[in-house]
C-alpha positions as semicolon CSV with decimal commas, in nm:
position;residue;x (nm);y (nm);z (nm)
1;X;9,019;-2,156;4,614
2;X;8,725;-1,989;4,881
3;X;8,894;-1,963;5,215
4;X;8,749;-2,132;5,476
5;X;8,741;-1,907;5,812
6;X;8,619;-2,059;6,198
7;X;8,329;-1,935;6,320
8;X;8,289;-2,014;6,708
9;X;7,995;-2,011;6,911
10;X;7,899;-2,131;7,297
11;X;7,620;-2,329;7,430
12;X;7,511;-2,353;7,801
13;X;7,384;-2,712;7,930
14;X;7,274;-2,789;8,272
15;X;7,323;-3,139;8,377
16;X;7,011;-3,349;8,475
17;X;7,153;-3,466;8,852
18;X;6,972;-3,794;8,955
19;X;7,045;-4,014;9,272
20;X;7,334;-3,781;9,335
21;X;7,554;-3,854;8,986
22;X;7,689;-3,508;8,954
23;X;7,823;-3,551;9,284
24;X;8,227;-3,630;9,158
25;X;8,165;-3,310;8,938
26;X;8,087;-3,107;9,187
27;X;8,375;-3,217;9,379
28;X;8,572;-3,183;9,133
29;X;8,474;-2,799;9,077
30;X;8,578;-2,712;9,421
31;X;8,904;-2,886;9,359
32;X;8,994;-2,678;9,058
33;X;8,840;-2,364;9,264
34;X;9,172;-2,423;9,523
35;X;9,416;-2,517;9,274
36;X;9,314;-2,230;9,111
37;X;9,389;-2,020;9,429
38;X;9,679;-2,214;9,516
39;X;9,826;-2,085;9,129
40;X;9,688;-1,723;9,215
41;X;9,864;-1,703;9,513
42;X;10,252;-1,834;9,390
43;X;10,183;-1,605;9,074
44;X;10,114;-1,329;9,300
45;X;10,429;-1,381;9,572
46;X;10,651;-1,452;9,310
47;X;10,531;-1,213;9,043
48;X;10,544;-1,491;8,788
49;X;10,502;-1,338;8,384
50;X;10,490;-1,716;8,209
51;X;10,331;-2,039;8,212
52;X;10,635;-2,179;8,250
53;X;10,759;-2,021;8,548
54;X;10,403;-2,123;8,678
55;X;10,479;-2,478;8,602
56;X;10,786;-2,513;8,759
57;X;10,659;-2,350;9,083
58;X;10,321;-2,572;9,141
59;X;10,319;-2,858;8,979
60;X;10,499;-3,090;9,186
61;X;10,367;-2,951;9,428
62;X;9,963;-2,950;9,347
63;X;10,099;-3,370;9,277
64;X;10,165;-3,390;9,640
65;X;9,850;-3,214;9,723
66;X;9,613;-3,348;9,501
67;X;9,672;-3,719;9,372
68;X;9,383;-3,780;9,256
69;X;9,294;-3,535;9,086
70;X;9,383;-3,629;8,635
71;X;9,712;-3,434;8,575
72;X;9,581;-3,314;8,257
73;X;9,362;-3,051;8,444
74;X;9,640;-2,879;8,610
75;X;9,798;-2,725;8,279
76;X;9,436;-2,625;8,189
77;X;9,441;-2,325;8,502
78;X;9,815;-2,135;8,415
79;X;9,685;-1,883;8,148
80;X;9,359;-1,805;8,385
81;X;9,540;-1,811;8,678
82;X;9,771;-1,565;8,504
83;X;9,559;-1,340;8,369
84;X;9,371;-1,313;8,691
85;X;9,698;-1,165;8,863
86;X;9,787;-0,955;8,530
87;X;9,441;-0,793;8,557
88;X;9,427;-0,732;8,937
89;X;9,783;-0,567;8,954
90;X;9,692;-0,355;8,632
91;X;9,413;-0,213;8,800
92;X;9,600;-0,160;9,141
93;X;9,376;-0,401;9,346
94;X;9,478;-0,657;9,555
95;X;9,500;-1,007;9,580
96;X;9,238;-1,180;9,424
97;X;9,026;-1,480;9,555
98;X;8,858;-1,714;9,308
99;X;8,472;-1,761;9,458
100;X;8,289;-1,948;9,184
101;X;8,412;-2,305;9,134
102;X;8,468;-2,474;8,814
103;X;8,630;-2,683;8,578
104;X;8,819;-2,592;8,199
105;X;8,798;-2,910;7,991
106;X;8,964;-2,973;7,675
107;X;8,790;-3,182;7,398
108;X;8,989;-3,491;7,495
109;X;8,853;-3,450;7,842
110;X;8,494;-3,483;7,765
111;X;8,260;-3,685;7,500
112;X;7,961;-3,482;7,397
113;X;7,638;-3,688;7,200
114;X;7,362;-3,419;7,140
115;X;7,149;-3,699;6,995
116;X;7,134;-3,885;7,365
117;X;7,170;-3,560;7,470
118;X;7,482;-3,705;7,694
119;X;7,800;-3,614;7,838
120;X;8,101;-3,834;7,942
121;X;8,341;-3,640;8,163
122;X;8,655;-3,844;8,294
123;X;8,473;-4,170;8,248
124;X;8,138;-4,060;8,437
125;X;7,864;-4,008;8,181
126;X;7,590;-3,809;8,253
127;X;7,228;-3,652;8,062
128;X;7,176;-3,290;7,972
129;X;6,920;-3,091;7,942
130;X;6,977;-2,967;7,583
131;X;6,724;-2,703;7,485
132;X;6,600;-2,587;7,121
133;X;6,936;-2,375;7,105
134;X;7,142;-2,718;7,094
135;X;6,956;-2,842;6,798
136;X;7,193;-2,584;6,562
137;X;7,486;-2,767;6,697
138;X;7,408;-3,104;6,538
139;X;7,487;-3,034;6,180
140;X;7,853;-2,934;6,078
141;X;7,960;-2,801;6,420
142;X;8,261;-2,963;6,614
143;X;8,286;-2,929;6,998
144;X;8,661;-2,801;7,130
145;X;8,685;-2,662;7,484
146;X;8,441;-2,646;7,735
147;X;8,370;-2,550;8,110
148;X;8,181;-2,738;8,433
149;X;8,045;-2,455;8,624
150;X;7,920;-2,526;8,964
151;X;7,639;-2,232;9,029
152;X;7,337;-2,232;9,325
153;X;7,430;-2,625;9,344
154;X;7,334;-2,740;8,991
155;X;7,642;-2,837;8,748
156;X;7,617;-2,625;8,458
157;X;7,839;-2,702;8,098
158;X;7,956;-2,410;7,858
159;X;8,082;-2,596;7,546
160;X;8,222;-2,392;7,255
161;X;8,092;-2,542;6,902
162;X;8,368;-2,448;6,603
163;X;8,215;-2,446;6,219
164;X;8,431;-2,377;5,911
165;X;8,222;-2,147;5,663
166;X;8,325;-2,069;5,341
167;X;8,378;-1,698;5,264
168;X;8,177;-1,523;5,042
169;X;8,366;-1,291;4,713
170;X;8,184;-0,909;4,840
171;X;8,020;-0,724;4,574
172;X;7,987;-0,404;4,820
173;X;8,032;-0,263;5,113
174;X;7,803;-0,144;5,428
175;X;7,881;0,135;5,651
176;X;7,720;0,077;6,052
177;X;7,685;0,389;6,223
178;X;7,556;0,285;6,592
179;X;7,346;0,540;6,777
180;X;7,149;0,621;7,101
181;X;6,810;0,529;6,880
182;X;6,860;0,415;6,579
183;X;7,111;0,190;6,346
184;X;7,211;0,428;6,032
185;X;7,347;0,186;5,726
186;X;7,444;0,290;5,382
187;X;7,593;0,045;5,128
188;X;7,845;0,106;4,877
189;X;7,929;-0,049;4,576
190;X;8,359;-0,062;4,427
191;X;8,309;0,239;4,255
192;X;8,151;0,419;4,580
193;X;7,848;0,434;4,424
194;X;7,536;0,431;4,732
195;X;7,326;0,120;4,680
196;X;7,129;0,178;4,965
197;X;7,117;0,385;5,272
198;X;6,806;0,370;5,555
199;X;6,780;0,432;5,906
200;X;6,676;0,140;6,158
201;X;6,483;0,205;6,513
202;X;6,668;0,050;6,809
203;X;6,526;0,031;7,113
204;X;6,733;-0,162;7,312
205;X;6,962;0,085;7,440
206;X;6,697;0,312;7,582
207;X;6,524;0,007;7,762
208;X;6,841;-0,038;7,885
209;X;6,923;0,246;8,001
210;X;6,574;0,327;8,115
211;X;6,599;0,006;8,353
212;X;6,990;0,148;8,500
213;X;6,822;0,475;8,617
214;X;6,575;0,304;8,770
215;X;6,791;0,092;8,947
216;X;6,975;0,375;9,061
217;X;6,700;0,561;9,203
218;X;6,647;0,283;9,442
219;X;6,989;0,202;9,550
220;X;7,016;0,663;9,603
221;X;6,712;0,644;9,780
222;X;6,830;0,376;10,026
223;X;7,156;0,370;10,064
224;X;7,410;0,124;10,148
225;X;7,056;-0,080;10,345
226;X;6,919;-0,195;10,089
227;X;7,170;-0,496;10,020
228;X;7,049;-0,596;10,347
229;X;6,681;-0,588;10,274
230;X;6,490;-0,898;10,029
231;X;6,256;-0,719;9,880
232;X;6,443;-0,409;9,770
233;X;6,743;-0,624;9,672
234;X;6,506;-0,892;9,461
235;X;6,377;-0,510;9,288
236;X;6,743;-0,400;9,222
237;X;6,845;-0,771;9,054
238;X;6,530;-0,768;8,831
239;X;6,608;-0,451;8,685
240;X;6,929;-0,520;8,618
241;X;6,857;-0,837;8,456
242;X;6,610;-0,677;8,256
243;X;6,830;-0,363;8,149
244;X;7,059;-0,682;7,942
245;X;6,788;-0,901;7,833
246;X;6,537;-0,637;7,692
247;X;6,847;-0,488;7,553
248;X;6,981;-0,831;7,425
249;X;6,665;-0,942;7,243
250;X;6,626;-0,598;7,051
251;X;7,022;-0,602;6,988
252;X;6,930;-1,022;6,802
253;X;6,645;-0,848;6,617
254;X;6,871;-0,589;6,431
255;X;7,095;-0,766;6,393
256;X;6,911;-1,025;6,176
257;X;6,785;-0,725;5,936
258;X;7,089;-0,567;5,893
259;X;7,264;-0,928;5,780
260;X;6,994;-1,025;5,581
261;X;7,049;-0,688;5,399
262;X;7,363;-0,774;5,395
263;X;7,333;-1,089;5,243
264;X;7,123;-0,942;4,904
265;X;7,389;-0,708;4,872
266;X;7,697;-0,933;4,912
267;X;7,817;-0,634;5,140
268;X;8,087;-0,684;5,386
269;X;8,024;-0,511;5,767
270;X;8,225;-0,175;5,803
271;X;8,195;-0,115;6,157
272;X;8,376;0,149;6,400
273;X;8,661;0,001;6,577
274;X;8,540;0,075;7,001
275;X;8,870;-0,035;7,109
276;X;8,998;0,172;7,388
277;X;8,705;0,360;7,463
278;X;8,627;0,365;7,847
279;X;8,328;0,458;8,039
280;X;8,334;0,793;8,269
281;X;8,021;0,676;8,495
282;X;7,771;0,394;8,488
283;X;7,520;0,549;8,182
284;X;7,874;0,580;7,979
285;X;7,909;0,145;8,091
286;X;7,559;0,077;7,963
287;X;7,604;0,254;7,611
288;X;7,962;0,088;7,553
289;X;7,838;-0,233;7,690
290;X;7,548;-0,220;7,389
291;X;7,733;-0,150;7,155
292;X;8,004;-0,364;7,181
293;X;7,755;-0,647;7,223
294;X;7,593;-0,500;6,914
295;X;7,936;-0,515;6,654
296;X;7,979;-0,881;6,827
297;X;7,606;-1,062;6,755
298;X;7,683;-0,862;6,412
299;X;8,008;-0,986;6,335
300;X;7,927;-1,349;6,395
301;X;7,614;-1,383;6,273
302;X;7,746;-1,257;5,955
303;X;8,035;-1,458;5,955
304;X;7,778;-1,735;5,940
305;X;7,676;-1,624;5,618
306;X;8,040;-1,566;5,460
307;X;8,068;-1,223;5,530
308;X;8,396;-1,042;5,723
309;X;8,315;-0,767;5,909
310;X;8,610;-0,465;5,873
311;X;8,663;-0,255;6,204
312;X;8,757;0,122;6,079
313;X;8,810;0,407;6,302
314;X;8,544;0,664;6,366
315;X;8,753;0,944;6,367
316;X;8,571;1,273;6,156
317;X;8,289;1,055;6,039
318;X;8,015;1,290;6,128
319;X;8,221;1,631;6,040
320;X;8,317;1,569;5,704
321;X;8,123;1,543;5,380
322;X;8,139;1,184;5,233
323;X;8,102;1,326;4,854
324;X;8,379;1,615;4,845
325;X;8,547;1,597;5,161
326;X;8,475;1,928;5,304
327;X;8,395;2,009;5,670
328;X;8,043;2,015;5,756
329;X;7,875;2,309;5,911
330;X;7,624;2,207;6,216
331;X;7,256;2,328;6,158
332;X;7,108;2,115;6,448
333;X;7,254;1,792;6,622
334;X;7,106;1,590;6,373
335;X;7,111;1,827;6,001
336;X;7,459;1,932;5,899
337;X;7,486;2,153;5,592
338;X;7,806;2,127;5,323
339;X;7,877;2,451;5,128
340;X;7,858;2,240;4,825
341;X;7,574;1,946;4,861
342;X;7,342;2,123;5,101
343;X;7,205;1,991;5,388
344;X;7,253;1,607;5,560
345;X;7,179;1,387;5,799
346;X;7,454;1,330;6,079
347;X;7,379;0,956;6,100
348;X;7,363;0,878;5,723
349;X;7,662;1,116;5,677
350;X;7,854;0,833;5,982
351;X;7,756;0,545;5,777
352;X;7,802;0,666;5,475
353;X;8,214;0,783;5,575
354;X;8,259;0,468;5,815
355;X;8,166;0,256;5,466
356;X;8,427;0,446;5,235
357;X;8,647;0,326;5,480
358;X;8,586;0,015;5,495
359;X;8,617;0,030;5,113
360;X;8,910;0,150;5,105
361;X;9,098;-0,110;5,389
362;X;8,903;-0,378;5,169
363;X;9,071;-0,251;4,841
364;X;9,382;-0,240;4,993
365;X;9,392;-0,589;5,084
366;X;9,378;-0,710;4,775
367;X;9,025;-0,780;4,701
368;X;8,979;-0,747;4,295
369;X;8,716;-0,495;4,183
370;X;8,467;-0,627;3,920
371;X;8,452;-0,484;3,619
């Protein structure tokens, strides 16, 4: 029997307010908001580890304070409220104060009907605006959990969509080597024979990047002042949203080639596991941030398709030689040279190791070779 595997994705509504209808939403927002704090607080006197010990603490309590308010939202807020205090203390800082209000809903909370383009929350119903995005969403996907967000006075809804997709038998594997410029991929068939290897521009980081130092210049050149001028500060926010959505739309592009290629080849992703990896200074954030965001619009869109992706570590991918195993003498930063096979590419040479790995934690799970 195929096994069927969840594939879950978000989608971001903003409600159409008319004659003042979102106005028990927003109220409701800024309720959660100081329950919310109210949690953060006890957590943080009493140095509470469980949801349990949460419960016990607040919930009579938040009964007293709040009547109104459906009890089912309380238990929503423990494992946020939780992992708000875990996350501040683990990082030394103090205190924390929740500033943006809003709401977690589980699916019995809400109704959602895409084809009215409606929402019922709590008995009020309300329209959305549901954009070309949303159309996806009609076919096959379920809604489970989803969040009211109260931002700049509009009501906005982040509902997660879950699809069962049937997984797909691999016939190979491909190796992802992520750099500054490019996207290096080689695919390997059972018998580690190389189906394919190429070398794919990327862009995105650089525009990224590009946009950060830019930013930087401005905020060097005036200080700690200009937060307090409009002009400068409107600069500073445009690059910055720029630096993520250039980045973002050449990250989507990529990533479609690389799973179609995936696709003809029946290849399952070998990727290199970034877990653990910290940034030493803002340029260091950017690069980590891409790729990350990179492996994640990979792995999901080719979980659409059927196809697992397999993190591997990227440990003496570039330094060894993925035919005989011998170390790798450096000619420039991008030719290496093995005694035996002569001279490489560093990026094919990262692909091409990152996909015997993934070959070989694929093979060790069981999968049957073909004949």
């Amino acid at each position: 029997m195929t096994p069927l595997i969840p594939v879950r994705l978000a989608c971001r509504f903003r409600l159409d307010e008319g004659n003042g209808e979102a106005q028990p939403l927003k109220a409701l927002c800024k309720v959660s908001q100081n329950i919310l704090q109210y949690m953060v607080n006890i957590a943080w006197k009493h140095d509470v580890k469980t949801r349990e010990q949460l419960r016990r603490l607040v919930y009579k309590e938040l009964r007293k304070l709040y009547p109104n308010v459906p009890a089912i939202l309380i238990p929503t807020l423990y494992s946020k409220a939780l992992g708000i205090v875990k996350s501040a203390k683990s990082n030394g800082g103090s205190k924390p104060t929740i500033k943006k209000p809003f709401v977690i809903l589980h699916k019995q909370m809400y109704k959602l009907d895409l084809e009215k383009s409606t929402i019922e929350v709590l008995g009020f119903k309300h329209p959305i605006n549901a954009g070309k995005y949303a159309e996806k969403f009609k076919d096959g996907w379920n809604p489970k959990e989803a969040t009211l967000h109260l931002r700049r006075g509009k009501v906005w809804i982040n509902v997660v969509f879950e699809k069962l997709v049937e997984v797909v038998k691999p016939k190979a594997v491909m190796g992802i080597d992520l750099n500054l410029k490019n996207l290096a991929i080689t695919v390997l068939d059972f018998k580690g024979k190389v189906l394919h290897q190429e070398k794919l521009p990327f862009k995105g980081l650089v525009k990224a990047l590009t946009h950060k130092i830019l930013q930087e210049r401005i905020q060097k050149k005036y200080g700690k002042s200009w937060r307090f001028v409009k002009g400068i500060r409107k600069t500073v926010s445009r690059h910055g949203f720029r630096q993520h959505s250039r980045c973002l739309a050449e990250i989507h592009l990529i990533a479609n080639r690389i799973v179609s290629l995936a696709e003809k080849f029946q290849a399952f992703l070998s990727i290199e596991n970034l877990k653990g990896l910290r940034a030493d200074n803002d340029l260091e954030e950017v690069h980590l941030w891409a790729y990350r965001k990179q492996q994640f619009v990979l792995g999901y869109k080719a979980l659409l398709k059927g196809l697992r992706s397999l993190p591997v570590s990227a440990k003496g991918t570039s330094s060894k030689c993925p035919i005989c195993n011998r170390r790798l003498k450096q000619k420039t930063y991008e030719e290496l040279v093995c005694p035996k096979h002569g001279l490489m590419h560093r990026d094919l040479v990262a692909s091409w190791n990152i996909a015997k790995k993934g070959l070989g934690k694929l093979l060790r799970c069981g999968v049957p070779v073909p004949p």
